[in-house]
Structure formats: structure tokens, C-alpha cells
C-alpha positions as CSV (number, residue, x, y, z in Angstrom):
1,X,209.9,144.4,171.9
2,X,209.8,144.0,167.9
3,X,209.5,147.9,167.8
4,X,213.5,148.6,168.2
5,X,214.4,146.1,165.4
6,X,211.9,147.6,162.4
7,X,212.7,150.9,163.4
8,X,216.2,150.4,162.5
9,X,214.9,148.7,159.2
10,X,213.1,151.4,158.5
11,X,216.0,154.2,158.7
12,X,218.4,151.8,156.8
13,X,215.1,151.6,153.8
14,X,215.5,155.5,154.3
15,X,218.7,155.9,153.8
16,X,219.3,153.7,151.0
17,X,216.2,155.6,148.9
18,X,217.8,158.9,149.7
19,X,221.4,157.7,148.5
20,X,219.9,156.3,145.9
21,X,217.7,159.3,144.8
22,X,220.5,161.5,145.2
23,X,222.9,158.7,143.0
24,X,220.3,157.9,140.2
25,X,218.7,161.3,140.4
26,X,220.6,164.7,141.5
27,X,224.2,163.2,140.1
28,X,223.2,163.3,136.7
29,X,221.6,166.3,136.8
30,X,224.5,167.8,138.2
31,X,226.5,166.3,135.5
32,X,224.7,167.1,132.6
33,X,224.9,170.4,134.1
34,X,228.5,170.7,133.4
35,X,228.1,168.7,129.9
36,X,225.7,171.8,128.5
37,X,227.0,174.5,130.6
38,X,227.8,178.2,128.8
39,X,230.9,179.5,129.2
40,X,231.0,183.6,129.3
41,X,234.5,184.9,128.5
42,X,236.1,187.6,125.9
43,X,233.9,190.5,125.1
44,X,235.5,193.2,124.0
45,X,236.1,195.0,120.9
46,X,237.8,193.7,117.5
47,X,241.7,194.3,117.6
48,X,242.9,196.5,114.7
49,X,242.3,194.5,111.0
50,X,239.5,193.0,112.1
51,X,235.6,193.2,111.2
52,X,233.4,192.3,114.2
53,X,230.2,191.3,112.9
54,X,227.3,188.6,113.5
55,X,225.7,185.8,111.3
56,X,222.9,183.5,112.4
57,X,223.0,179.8,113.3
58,X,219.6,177.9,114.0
59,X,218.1,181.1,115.6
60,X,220.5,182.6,117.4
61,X,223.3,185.5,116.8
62,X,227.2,184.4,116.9
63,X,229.6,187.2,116.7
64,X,232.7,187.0,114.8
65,X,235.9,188.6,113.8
66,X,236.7,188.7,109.8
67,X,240.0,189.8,108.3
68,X,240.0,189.9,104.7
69,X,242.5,189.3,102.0
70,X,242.0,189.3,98.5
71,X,240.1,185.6,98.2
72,X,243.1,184.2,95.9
73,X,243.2,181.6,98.3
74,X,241.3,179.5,100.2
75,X,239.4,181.3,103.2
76,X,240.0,179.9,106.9
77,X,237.3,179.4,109.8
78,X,238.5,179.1,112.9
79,X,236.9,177.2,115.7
80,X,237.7,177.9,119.7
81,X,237.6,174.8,122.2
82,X,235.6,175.2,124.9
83,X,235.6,178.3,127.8
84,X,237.5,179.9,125.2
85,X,236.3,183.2,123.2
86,X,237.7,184.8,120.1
87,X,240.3,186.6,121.0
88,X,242.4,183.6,121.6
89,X,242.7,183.4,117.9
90,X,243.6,186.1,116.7
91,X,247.2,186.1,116.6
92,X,246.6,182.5,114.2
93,X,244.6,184.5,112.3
94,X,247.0,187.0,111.8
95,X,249.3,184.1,110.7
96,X,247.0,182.4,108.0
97,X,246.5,186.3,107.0
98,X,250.2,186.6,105.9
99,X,250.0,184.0,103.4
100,X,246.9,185.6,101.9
101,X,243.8,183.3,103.3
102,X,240.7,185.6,104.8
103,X,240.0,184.5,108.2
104,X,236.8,184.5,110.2
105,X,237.1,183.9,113.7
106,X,233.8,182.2,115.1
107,X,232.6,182.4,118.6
108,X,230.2,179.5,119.0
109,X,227.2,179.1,120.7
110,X,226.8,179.9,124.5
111,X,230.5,181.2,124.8
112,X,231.7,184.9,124.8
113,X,229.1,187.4,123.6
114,X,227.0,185.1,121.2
115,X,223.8,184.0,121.9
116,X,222.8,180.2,123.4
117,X,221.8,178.8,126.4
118,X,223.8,175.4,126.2
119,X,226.8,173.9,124.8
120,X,227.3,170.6,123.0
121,X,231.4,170.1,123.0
122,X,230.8,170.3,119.2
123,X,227.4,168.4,118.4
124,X,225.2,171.8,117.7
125,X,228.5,173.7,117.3
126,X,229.3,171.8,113.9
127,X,226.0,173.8,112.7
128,X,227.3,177.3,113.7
129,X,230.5,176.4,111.4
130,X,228.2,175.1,108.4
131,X,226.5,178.6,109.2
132,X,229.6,180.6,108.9
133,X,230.8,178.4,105.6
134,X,227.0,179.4,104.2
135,X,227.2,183.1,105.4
136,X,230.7,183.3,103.5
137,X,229.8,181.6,100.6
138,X,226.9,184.1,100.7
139,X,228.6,187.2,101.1
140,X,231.2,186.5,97.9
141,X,234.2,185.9,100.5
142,X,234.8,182.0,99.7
143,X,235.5,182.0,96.3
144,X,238.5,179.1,97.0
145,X,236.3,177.1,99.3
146,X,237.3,176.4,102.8
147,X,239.9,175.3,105.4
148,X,238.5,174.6,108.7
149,X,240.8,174.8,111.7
150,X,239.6,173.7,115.4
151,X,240.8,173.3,119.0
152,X,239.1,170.5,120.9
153,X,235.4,171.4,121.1
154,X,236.5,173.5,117.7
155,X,238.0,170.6,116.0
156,X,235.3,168.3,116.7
157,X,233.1,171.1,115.4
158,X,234.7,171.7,112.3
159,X,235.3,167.9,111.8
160,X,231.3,167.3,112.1
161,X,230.7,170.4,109.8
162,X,233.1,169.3,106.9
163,X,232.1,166.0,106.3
164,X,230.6,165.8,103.3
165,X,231.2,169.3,101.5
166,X,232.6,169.5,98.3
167,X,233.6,172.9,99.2
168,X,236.3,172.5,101.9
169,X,239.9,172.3,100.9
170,X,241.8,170.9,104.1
171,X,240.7,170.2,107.4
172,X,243.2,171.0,110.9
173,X,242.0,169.6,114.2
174,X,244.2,170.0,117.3
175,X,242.7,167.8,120.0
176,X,239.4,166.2,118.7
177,X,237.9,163.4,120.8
178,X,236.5,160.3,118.9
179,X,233.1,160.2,120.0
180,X,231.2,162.0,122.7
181,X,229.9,159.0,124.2
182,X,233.5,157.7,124.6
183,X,235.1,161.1,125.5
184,X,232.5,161.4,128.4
185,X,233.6,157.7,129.8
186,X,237.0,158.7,129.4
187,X,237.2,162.1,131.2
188,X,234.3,160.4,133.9
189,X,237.6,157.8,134.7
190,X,240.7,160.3,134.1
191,X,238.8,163.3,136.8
192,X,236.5,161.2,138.7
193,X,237.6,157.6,138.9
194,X,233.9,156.0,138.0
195,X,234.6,152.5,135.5
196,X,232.4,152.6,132.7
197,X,229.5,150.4,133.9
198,X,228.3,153.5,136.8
199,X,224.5,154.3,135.4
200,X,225.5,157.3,136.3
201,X,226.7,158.2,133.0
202,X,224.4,157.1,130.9
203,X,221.6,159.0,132.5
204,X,224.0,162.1,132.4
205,X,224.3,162.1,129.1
206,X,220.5,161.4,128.6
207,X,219.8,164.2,130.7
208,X,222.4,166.5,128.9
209,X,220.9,165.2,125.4
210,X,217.1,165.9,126.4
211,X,218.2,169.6,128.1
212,X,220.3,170.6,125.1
213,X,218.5,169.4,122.3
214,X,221.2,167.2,120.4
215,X,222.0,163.5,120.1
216,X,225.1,162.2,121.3
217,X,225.0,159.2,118.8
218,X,225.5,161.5,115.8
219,X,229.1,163.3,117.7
220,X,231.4,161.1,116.0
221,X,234.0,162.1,114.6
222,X,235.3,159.1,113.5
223,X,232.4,158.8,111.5
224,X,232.9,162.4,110.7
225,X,236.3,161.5,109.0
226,X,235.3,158.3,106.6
227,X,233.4,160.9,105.2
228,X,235.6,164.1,105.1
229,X,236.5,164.8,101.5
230,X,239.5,167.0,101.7
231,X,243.3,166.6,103.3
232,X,243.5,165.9,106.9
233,X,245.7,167.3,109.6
234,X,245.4,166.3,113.1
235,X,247.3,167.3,115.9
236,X,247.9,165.6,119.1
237,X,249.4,167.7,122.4
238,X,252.2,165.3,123.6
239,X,251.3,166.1,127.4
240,X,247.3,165.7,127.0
241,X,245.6,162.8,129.3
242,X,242.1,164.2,127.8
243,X,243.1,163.5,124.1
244,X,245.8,161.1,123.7
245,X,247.3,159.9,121.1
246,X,245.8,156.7,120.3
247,X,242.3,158.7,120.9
248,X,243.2,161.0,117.7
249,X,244.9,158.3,115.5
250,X,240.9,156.7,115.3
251,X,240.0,159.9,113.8
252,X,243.2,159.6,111.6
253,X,242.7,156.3,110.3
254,X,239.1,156.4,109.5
255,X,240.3,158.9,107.0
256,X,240.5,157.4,103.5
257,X,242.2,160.5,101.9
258,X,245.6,162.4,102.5
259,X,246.3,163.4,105.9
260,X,248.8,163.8,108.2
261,X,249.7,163.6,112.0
262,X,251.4,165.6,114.5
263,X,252.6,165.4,118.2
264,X,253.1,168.8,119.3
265,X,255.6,167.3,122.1
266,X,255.8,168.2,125.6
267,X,252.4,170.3,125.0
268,X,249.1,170.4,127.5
269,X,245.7,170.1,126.1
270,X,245.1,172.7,123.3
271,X,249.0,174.2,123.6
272,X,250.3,173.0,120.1
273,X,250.3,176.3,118.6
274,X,252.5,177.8,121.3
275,X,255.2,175.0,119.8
276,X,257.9,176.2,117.4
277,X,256.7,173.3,115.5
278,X,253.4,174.4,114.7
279,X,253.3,176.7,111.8
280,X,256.1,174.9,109.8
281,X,254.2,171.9,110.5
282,X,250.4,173.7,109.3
283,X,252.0,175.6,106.5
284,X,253.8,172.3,105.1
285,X,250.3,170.3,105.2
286,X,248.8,173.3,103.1
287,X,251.3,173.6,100.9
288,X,251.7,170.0,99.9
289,X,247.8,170.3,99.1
290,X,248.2,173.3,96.8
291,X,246.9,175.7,99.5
């Protein structure tokens, strides 16, 4: 007469191993997934004034777009946010082009037609822009140094990349995140609703850490910025939930040196350069730092 009873135990045990197999197990794997997952977009062939070439980052070929000017000043890199491709950019490129700055447009790893299995929302990416600064330098086509300009994934990319270099002039950011570990938590409550204290993010990230091959510790950009040495220009999209405001002002005011901040207003995430306030607002910053 027992038998009823510790049958029902056992289903209940059952169940509450598979939920928690599939909670402490399949979940994070599914969201690591989406941390380190390529994005395939763009493809095709340089627009008119452009180079298409390829330079190498820790193994693997990243394709790029190059339009040249006559190096009297500083050249630009140009860092996409992420599921974008290169020929977002070119149209900004064209714009730094017609007050004499050589561009090269960089399409990072695992996105468009470069190489690279897994993407790091800027970790591993801040190596493909020290790559492009190196291949630049090493081609003749820097002789003014750098400014490095980023969407998102891009600006954390070029934020990471610049720290520390003598040889870039000005840094732009549009959208940067503070820290991965805090941009995960954030985006985990704003699409998903889970409070901070869910394992489930933790062993995501551990997950997406081991699979990709980067730490999550060292994607700070706050960190990134104590240490930038040239002018800083940040911009915020008025209408982004991802990157807010007070998000981007951390990065601001870890910055010891010049630097200035924007709110693109009434702009979604990674719109500001659709804004009539954009270019006066970029060409102004590089002007008042004798670029």
C-alpha cells in the first residue's frame, strides 16, 4: 500500500533533476550560444574609392575596405557593432574622407566575410583593431597616428584596443557598455526579466568564456578609459534601453583626459549618425583637438 506514495516521490525526484538539468545545464549553453555566436552579413564587392583587402589578426583573415588620402592627417579605423558588416560604413567613411583622414573599414572576426568561429562583443575584437593599427603603421599609411571610431561591439572594441597607445590621437565610441559582465546582467533583466542572482548567468558566461577563448574580466571598458591616452568622445542614443546614459557616463568619467559627451536625442541603439547632430558634433571634437 506504500507503493502508490514512493512512486509519486519518485516522479517528483525526476522531474525536479530534469528541470534542473535542463536549468543549470542546457540554459547556459543555449546562452552562451548567443554570447559567441557569428553573425554572416555583407559580402559583396568594395563600392567605387575603395581598396578591399585583408590583414591578419591572431590567425585568422579580416577583410577590409581602405580609402586613401594623402596621410596629412590622422588616419581613421572604423569598427562595426555587432550583426553588422562593412558596408554600413561606408558612407562615414566617405565623410572623414572629405576632410582628408584615410579610412579603413574593418570587418571583425566571425562577421561578414572574415574568418572566425566566435564573437566576443569586443573582448577578442579589440585585437583585430590593434591588428589593423599594426598593419597600417606597417604599410606607411599612419604617419599621423590614429583615431579610432566604434558602434557598440565597435566602440568597446576600439576602446579596449586604444588604451595605452601613444599612437592614437582621439577616440569616438557610440554606444559602448561598461563592462561585459555588467552588460550581460543588464540585457539578461531588460529581454528576459532574470534579477541578477539567477546562476544561470554566471555559468553562461563561463561557458561563453571557455568556448570562445577570452576572459570576461579583462572587457572593461571603464578600465579601458583610465588608461586611454588621447581625447574622448562618447556618444549616447537618446532612445537606447541597452546603453543608457548613465551606462556611458562610467566610461566618460573614468577618463582623466579631454573628452566630451553626446546624446544623439530621440535615437535607437547605434542610430546617432543618422542625427543632423552628428557630424557637426564629431567634426567639432576633432577640431578642438587639432585633428
Amino acid at each position: 500500500m506504500w507503493r502508490g506514495p514512493r512512486r509519486r516521490r519518485d516522479r517528483i525526484l525526476l522531474r525536479v533533476v530534469f528541470y534542473g538539468s535542463v536549468a543549470f545545464a542546457v540554459l547556459p549553453w543555449v546562452f552562451s550560444s548567443l554570447m559567441i555566436a557569428p553573425y554572416r552579413q555583407g559580402g559583396g564587392g568594395p563600392e567605387p574609392g575603395f581598396e578591399e583587402g585583408w590583414l591578419p589578426s591572431d590567425g585568422l583573415r579580416l577583410r577590409t575596405w581602405l580609402l586613401r588620402r594623402d596621410g596629412a592627417r590622422a588616419t581613421v579605423v572604423v569598427a562595426h557593432g555587432f550583426g553588422d558588416a562593412i558596408e554600413s560604413y561606408a558612407g562615414m567613411a566617405r565623410h572623414f574622407g572629405a576632410r582628408g583622414h584615410s579610412v579603413l573599414l574593418l570587418e571583425m572576426r566571425g562577421h561578414g566575410r572574415s574568418d572566425g568561429e566566435h564573437t566576443t562583443l569586443g573582448g577578442r575584437e579589440s585585437r583585430d583593431v590593434r591588428a589593423a593599427m599594426d598593419w597600417l603603421r606597417g604599410q606607411g599609411l599612419a604617419p599621423r597616428g590614429f583615431v579610432v571610431s566604434g558602434v557598440s561591439m565597435g566602440a568597446v572594441a576600439v576602446l579596449l584596443a586604444a588604451a595605452g597607445r601613444d599612437d592614437v590621437r582621439a577616440a569616438i565610441g557610440e554606444a559602448p557598455y561598461d563592462s561585459y559582465r555588467e552588460t550581460m546582467a543588464h540585457h539578461a533583466s531588460l529581454f528576459y526579466g532574470l534579477p541578477r542572482w539567477v546562476p544561470i548567468l554566471p555559468l553562461s558566461i563561463a561557458l561563453a568564456e571557455w568556448r570562445a577563448g577570452f576572459d570576461a574580466d579583462e572587457v572593461d571598458c571603464v578600465a579601458a578609459a583610465r588608461r586611454l591616452r588621447a581625447p574622448l568622445l562618447l556618444i549616447v542614443d537618446g532612445a537606447d534601453p541597452r546603453m543608457p546614459e548613465p551606462v556611458v557616463r562610467r566610461i566618460l568619467d573614468a577618463h582623466p583626459g579631454p573628452k566630451r559627451l553626446w546624446v544623439a536625442p530621440g535615437e535607437p541603439h547605434a542610430g546617432a549618425s543618422l542625427n543632423d547632430g552628428y557630424w557637426p558634433t564629431v567634426e567639432a571634437f576633432l577640431s578642438e583637438n587639432g585633428l
